[in-house]
C-alpha positions, -999 to +999 in steps of 0.1 A: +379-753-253+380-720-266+405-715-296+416-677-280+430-684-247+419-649-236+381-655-249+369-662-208+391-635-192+374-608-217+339-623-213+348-615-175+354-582-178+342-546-190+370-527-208+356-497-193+352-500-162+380-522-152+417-510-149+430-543-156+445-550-192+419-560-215+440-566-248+421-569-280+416-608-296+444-614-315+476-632-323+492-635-285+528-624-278+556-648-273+578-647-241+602-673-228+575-689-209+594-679-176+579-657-163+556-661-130+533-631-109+523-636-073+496-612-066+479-602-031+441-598-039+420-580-019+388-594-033+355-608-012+386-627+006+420-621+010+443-641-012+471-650-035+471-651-072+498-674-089+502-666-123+526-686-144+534-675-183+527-704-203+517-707-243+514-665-249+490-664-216+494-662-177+484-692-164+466-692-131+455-706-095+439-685-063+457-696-037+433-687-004+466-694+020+495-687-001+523-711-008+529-735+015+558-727+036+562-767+048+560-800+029+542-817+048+511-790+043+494-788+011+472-758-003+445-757-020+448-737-055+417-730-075+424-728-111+412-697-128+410-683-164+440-672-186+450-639-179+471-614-208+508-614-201+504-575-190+490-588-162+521-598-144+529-560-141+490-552-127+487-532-092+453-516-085+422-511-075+390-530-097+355-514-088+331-528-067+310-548-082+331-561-111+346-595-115+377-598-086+367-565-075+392-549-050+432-542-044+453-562-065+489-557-052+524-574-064+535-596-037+567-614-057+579-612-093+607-634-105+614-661-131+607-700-128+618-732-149+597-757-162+601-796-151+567-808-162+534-795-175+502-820-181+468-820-178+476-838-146+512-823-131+528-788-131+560-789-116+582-755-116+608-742-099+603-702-089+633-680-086+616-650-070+624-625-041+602-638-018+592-670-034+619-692-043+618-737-044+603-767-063+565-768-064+543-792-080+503-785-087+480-817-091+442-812-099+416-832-075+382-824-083+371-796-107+389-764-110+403-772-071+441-779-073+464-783-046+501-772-043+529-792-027+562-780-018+587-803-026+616-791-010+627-775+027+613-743+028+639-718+026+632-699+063+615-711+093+583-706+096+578-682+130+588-645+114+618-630+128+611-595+147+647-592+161+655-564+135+621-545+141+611-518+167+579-498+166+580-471+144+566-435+167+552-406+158+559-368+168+544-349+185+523-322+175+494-294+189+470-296+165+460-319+135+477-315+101+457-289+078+462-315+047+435-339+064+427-358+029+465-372+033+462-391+068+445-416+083+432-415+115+427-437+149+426-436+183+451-436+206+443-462+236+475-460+256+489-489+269+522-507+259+532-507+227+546-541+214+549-561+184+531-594+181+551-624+160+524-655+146+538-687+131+534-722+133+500-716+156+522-693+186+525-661+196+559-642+210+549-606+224+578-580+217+585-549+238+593-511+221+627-518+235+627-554+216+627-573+250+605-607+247+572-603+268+555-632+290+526-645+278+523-652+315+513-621+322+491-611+291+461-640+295+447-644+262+469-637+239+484-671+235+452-674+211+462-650+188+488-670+172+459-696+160+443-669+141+455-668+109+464-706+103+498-714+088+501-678+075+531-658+096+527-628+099+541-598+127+516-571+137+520-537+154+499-524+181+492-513+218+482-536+250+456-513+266+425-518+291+390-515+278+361-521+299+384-530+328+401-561+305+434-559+288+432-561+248+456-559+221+447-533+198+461-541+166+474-515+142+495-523+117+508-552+098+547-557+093+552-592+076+528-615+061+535-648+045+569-648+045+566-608+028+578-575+041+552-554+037+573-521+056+575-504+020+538-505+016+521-476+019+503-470+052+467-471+033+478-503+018+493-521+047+459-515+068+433-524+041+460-559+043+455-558+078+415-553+079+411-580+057+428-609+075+396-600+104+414-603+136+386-593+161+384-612+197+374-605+235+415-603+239+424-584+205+409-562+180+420-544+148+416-507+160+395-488+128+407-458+111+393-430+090+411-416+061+408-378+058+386-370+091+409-360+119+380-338+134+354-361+136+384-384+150+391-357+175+354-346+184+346-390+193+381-390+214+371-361+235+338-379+241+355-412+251+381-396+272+406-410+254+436-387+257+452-384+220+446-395+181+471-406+158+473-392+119+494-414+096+503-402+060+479-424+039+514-423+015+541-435+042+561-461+044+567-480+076+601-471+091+615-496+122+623-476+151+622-438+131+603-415+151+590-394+120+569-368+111+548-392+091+534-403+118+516-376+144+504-378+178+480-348+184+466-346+222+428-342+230+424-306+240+406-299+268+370-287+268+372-249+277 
């Protein structure tokens, strides 16, 4: 083993091309060994960092599915090199092409106590905002761990949407002259509604917050399977394409037990493109950042009969019919 903890972390990384922390070797600094980092990486696959101060260094496991919610489910946690402690205040973007390149975000920060450490046992108790409860780690073949939760989990785990209404846009004539600031889709019509996923279901919610049948949207019962164990709650519009209905899925709300409504609007879709949802009964609808026109010119051609332009910057406000969100109508071909 390496005498400097950091030795692998630096031999990972180029200082000058990397925006993470790359501290020089060195004497390391001395916390309380209390402090933990959950991160949201947006690497080749969408994941969780957990990242636990230990010994001058941030000791840490990718966790593909995030903590486990029950405890009867393990996860699997891959241990990873040491990272600095300035890394449990990282958020942004590493190049393509590096080591982890992609969108680090900070999906919890908080504190934790220590009941055991050992080459064979880590078992801590978190005391974060959206992670909280007694957790063990256990090693079982190479740098794959697993993590158990060892008490109830503190929520159930289907998402509550009772508090949340789509957020609308206003209308507006023409696209916004600031085009570099939104993105752009599509508008397909339809019914809006909110889709809820936990526990392997689906509940369908109305703009008005009135449950939907599944009854009478075939299909969509699938979409709760999607995604595994992860809950999440997803925005978007039930719409006919090529004579079939299809949930076209726009936005992302909640996701593993986090509200991601304060995210910006760029961030919350890149979330959302990652986790892949794409089926003959849903799709993720695309968007282009900063080219309204094009947007406008492929509508017009596909008859569609508006596009949308979200702030790349805004937040996601429940029921607010706001000027960061615009609806802009096709015009018609003179």
């Amino acid at each position: 083993m390496s005498a400097d903890k950091l030795d692998t972390y630096r031999r990972k990384r180029d200082a000058a091309r990397t925006p993470e922390p790359v501290p020089e070797p060195g004497p390391l600094p001395r916390g309380g060994d209390d402090t933990f980092v959950i991160q949201e990486h947006h690497a080749r696959r969408l994941h969780w960092d957990l990242r636990l101060e230990r010994g001058g260094v941030l000791v840490s496991w990718a966790i593909p599915k995030g903590l486990p919610a029950d405890p009867r489910t393990n996860h699997l946690a891959v241990h990873t090199e040491d990272h600095p402690l300035e890394y449990a205040t990282f958020e942004g973007e590493i190049a393509k092409g590096e080591y982890g390149g992609g969108l680090m975000l900070i999906w919890d920060r908080g504190t934790y106590e220590t009941e055991k450490w050992t080459g064979r046992e880590v078992k801590v108790v978190l005391h974060g905002s959206r992670a909280s409860g007694r957790f063990v780690l256990f090693p079982i073949e190479g740098k794959n761990w697993m993590i158990h939760r060892m008490d109830p989990p503190p929520e159930p785990a289907f998402p509550p949407v009772e508090d949340l209404r789509p957020m609308r846009p206003e209308e507006r004539k023409r696209l916004p002259r600031d085009e570099e600031a939104y993105g752009f889709e599509f508008d397909f019509g339809g019914r809006r509604a909110l889709a809820a996923l936990g526990d392997g279901r689906v509940r369908l919610f109305g703009e008005d917050g009135t449950e939907l049948s599944l009854d009478d949207h075939p299909g969509l019962d699938g979409l709760g399977r999607t995604l595994g164990e992860l809950p999440a709650v997803l925005d978007g519009q039930i719409t006919v394409l090529e004579g079939r209905p299809v949930y076209m899925i726009s936005d992302v709300l909640r996701l593993n037990g986090g509200d991601l409504s304060d995210r910006v609007y760029r961030d919350r879709r890149r979330t959302l493109d990652h986790l892949g949802l794409r089926a003959p009964q849903w799709q993720t609808t695309p968007w282009f950042p900063g080219d309204g026109r094009s947007v406008m010119k492929v509508a017009r051609k596909q008859g569609l009969a508006a596009v949308l332009a979200k702030r790349l910057d805004s937040p996601y406000l429940p029921g607010a019919r706001t000027p960061y969100w615009l609806r802009v109508p096709v015009p018609a071909e003179h």
